[in-house]
C-alpha positions as CSV (number, residue, x, y, z in Angstrom):
1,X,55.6,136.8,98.0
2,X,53.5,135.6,101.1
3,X,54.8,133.1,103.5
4,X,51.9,130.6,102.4
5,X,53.6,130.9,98.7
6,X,57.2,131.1,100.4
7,X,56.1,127.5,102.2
8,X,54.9,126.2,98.8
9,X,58.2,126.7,96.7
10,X,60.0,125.9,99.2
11,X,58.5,122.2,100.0
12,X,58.3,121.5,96.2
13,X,61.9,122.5,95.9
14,X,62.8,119.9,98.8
15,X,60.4,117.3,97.0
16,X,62.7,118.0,93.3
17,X,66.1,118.1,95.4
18,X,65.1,114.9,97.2
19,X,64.0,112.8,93.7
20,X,67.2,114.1,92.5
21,X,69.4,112.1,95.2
22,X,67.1,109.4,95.0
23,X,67.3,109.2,91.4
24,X,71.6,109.4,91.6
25,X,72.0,106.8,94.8
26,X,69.7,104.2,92.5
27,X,71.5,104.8,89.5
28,X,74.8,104.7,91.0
29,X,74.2,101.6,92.7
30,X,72.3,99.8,89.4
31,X,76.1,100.8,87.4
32,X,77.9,99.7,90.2
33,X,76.4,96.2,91.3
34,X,76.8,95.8,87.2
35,X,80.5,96.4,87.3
36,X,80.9,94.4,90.2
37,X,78.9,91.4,88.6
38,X,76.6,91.2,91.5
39,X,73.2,89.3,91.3
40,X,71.1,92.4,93.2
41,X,72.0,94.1,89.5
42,X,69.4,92.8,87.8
43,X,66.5,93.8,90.7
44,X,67.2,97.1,90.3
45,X,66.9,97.1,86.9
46,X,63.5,95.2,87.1
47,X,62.3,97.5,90.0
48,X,63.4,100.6,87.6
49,X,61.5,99.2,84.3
50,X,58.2,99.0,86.5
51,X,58.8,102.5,87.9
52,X,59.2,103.9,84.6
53,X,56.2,102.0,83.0
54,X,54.1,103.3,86.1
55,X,55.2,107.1,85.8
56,X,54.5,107.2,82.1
57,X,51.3,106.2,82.5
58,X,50.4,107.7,85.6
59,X,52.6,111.0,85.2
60,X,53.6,111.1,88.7
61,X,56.6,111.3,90.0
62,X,55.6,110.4,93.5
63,X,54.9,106.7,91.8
64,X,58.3,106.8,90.5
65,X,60.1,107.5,94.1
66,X,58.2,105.0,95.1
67,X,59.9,102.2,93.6
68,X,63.2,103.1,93.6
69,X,62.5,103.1,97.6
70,X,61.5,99.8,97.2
71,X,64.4,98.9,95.7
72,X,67.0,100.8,97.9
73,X,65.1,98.5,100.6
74,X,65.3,95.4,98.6
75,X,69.3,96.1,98.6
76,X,69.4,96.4,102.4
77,X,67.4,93.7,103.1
78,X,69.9,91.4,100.7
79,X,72.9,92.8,102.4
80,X,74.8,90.0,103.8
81,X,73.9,88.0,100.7
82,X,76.1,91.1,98.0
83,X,78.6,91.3,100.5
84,X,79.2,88.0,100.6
85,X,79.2,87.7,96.7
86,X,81.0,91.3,96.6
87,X,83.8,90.2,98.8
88,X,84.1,87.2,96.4
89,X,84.6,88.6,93.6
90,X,86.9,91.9,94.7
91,X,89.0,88.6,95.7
92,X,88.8,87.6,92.4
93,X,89.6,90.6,90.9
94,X,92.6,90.8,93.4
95,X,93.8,87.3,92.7
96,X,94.1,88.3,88.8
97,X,95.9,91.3,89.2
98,X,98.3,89.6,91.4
99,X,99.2,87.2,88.8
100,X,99.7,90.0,86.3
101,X,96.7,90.3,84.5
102,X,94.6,93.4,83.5
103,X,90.8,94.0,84.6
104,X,88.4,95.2,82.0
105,X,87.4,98.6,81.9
106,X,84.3,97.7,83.7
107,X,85.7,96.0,86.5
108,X,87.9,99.5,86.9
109,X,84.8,101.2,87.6
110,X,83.5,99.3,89.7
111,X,86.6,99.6,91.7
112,X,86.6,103.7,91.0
113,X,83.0,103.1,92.5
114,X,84.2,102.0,95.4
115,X,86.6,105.0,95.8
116,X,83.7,107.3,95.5
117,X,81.3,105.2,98.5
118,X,84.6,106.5,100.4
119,X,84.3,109.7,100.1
120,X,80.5,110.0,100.7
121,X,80.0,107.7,103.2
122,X,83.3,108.2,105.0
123,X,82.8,112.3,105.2
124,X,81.2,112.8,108.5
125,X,83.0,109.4,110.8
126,X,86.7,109.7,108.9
127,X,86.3,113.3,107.3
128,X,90.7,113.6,107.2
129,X,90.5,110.1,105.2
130,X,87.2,111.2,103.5
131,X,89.0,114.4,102.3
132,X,92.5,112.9,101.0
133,X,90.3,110.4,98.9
134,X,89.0,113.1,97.2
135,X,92.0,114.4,96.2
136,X,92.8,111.1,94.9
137,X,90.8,111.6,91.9
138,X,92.7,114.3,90.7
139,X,96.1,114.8,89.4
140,X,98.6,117.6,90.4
141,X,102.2,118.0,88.9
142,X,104.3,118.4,92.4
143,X,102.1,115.1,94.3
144,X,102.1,117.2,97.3
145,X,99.1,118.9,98.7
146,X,98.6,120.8,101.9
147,X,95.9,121.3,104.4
148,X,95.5,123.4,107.7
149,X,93.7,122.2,110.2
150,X,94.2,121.7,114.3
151,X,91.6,118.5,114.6
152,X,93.7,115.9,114.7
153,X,95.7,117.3,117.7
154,X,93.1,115.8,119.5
155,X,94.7,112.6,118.4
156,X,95.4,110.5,122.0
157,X,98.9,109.6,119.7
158,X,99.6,112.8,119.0
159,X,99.1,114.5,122.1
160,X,102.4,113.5,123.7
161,X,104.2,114.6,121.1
162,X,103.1,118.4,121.1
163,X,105.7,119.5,123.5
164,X,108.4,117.6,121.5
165,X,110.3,120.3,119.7
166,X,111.5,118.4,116.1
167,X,110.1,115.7,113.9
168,X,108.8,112.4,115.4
169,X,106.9,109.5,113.9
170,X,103.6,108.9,115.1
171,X,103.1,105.3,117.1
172,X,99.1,104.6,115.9
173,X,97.4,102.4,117.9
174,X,95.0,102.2,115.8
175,X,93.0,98.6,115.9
176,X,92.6,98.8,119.3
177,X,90.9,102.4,119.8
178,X,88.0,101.9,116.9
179,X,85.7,103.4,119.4
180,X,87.4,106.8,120.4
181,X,88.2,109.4,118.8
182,X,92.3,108.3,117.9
183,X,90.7,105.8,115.1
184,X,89.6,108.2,112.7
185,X,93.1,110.1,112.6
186,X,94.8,106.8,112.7
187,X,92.7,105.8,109.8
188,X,94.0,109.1,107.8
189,X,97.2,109.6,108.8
190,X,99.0,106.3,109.4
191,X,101.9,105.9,109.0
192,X,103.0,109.7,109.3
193,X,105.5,111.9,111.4
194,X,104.7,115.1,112.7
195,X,107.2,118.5,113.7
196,X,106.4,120.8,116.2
197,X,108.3,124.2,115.9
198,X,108.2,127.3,118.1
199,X,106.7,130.1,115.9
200,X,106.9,133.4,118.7
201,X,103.3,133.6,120.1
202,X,102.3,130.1,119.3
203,X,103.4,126.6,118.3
204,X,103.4,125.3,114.6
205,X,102.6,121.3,114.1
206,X,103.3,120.2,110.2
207,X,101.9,115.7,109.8
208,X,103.6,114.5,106.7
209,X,101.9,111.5,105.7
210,X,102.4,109.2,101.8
211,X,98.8,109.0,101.1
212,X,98.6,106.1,99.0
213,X,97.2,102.4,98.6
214,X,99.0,99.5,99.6
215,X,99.6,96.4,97.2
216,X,98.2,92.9,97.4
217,X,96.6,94.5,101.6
218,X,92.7,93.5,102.2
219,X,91.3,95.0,105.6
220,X,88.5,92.8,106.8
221,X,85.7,94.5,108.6
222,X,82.7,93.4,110.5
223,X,84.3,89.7,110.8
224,X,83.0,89.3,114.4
225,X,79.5,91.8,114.3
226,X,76.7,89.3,114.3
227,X,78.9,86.0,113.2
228,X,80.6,88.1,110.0
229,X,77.0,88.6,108.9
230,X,77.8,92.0,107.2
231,X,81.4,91.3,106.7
232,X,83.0,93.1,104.2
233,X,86.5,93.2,102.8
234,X,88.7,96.3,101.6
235,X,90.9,95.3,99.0
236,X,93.3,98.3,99.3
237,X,95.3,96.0,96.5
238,X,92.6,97.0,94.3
239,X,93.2,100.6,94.4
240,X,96.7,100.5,94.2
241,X,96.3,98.7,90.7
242,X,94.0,101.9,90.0
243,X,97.1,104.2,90.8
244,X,99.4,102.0,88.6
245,X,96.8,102.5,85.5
246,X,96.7,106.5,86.5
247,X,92.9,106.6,87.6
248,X,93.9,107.6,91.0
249,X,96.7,110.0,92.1
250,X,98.6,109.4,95.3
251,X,100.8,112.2,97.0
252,X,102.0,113.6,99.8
253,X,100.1,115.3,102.2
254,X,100.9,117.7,104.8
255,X,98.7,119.3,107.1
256,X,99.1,122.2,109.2
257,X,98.0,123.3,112.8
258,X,99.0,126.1,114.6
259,X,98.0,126.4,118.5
260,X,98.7,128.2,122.1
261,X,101.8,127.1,123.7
């Protein structure tokens, strides 16, 4: 194989991998924004029959790509518009199961949607939070599931306590540190306690933290970026109906650091 051929696979191969995202991010979105009952729905669908009319007659995929760009840029552009008519009806949906009632099947996935925008979008700013939502999805018989990693002694809460031999609970400060680094363990761990034991050569840490959603609690974010322009809420009441109906799975989590004394 010569390295003009090499080049040649290997940029149609990026070109296939890349329709393939594009293809699963637009579909995603068109099932979700149908759960959710959201008006932006029916433009994706619109923008995806005249993609598919042009690729069947043109063949090309290339044509096809380029309308479901379109239409990811469509959504952007009407941003503050679906989260304004998002947030209203998650409040909707919140305000019924407060009272009792049950959401249709469709209305859980949307919800489960949400759960999965989580994961993916939460990975690289709140990967500790990104991971234990993953985990979510799935079931295990004991509801306790450990992890080892030292990051989050970086933690400006933690810190303090690494020379405290025994268990502590963690004060998280957590609202008023979004821009440093304590946020994104806060985000994960909170509440938790953490026990530091003296292992011979090195130190042990072991964060116990319930990872699970909280009833009837909505976290509004964005209220004060550009006059609550892209506000959006997270209805963690929402979720917790999802564990009550067994689509999600909450457990304990413990993770484990070890490091120099």
């Amino acid at each position: 194989m010569t390295l003009k051929s090499f080049a040649q696979k290997l940029k149609s191969f990026l070109k296939a991998f890349l329709f393939t995202i594009l293809c699963i991010v637009y579909l995603f979105l068109t099932i979700w924004t149908f759960c959710y009952s959201l008006n932006i729905f029916y433009v994706f669908i619109i923008v995806l029959a005249i993609g598919l009319i042009l690729y069947f007659r043109r063949k090309k995929r290339r044509d096809l790509s380029a309308i479901l760009v379109v239409g990811l840029i469509i959504f952007l552009i009407a941003t503050p518009y679906n989260l304004t008519q998002y947030n209203n009806n998650a409040a909707g949906f919140q305000a019924r199961v407060n009272r009792g009632k049950s959401l249709t099947f469709k209305e859980k996935c949307g919800i489960y949607g949400n759960v999965l925008m989580i994961i993916v979008l939460d990975y690289i700013p709140l990967r500790e939070a990104s991971v234990m939502n993953f985990y979510m999805l799935f079931p295990k018989e004991n509801k306790t599931r450990v992890f080892y990693s030292n990051a989050y002694l970086r933690a400006h809460d933690i810190q303090p306590l690494l020379n405290k031999k025994g268990k502590n609970t963690v004060a998280w400060n957590k609202w008023n540190e979004r821009l440093n680094g304590n946020f994104r363990f806060a985000a994960a761990f909170d509440p938790c306690t953490i026990e530091i034991t003296d292992e011979g050569t090195y130190k042990k840490a072991v964060l116990i933290t319930p990872f699970q959603y909280r009833k009837n609690y909505t976290t509004k974010n964005a209220v004060h970026a550009m006059h609550g322009l892209f506000e959006f809420h997270i209805n963690e009441g929402l979720f917790w109906y999802l564990q009550h109906k067994g689509w999600l799975h909450p457990y304990t989590a413990v993770w484990i650091a070890k490091f120099d004394k």
